[in-house]
Phi, psi and omega in degrees: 000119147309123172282192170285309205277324180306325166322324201268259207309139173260209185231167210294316165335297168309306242266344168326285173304319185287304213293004187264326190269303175323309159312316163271354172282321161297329179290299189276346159287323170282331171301350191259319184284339180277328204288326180310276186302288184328305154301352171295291187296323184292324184270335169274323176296323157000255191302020174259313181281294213287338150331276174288003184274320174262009164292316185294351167271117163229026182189145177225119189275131150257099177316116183061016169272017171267025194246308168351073162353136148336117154095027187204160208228089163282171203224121163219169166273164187212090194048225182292357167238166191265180171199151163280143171208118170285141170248086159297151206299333161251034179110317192300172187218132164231150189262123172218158148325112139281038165256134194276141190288341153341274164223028162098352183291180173288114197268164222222112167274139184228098171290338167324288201224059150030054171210171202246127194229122197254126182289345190280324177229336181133014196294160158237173173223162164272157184274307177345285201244006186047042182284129168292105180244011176211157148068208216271358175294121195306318206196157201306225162227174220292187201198108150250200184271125175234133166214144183266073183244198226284322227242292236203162171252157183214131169227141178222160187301133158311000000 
């Protein structure tokens, strides 16, 4: 005959078992909530890591890039963006960002008809001074500091 109370308490065997699946059903929920949470920390931690990674750039040597033809663009990086350095065809050297302000694509230098061109949307820059002077970019492009010496070209933040 069964009591009342054997109904109620469960037997060591059940409650065993319970207590096995509750430990993996917490065990397979943080594991889903970290798989989960990890790209979330990665797209928000991003622009923070690429922040100070280019802060911590404030000059860039380019070795034998005073060898560079009249009229012509090398493309280097400048911490984590690219960038460009124009030699023009009367002496000067200008330093610029390529990323276009728009929407961030890479811009182009065309020495044909002397301008800096972004394919993605049609944008243009002056190579001078990389003022936006066509198509849909709000504002120029970054600008540095260029100086020219015997070993190196050295561009540095403005």
């Amino acid at each position: 005959m069964s009591t009342v109370t054997d109904k109620i308490v469960p037997e060591p065997d059940e409650q065993a078992g319970r207590r096995g699946f509750l430990a993996a059903a917490i065990t397979a929920g943080a594991a889903y909530a970290a798989a989960l949470a990890y790209p979330v920390y990665r797209y928000l931690a991003s622009p923070i890591e690429q922040s100070a990674a280019m802060s911590a750039v404030t000059e860039v040597a380019l070795k034998d890039a005073q060898k560079l033809s009249p009229g012509s663009v090398l493309m280097f990086k400048f911490g984590t963006q690219p960038a460009m350095l124009i030699h023009h065809k009367d002496g000067q050297w200008v330093g610029l960002g390529a990323v276009c302000s728009h929407l961030g694509c890479t811009v182009q230098y065309q020495p044909g008809p002397n301008r800096i061109h972004c394919y993605c949307h049609g944008g243009e820059y002056d190579p001078q001074t990389g003022a936006n002077i066509g198509g849909p970019p709000p504002r120029p492009l970054k600008k540095y500091v260029v100086k020219v010496t015997d070993e190196a070209v050295v561009v540095s933040r403005a």
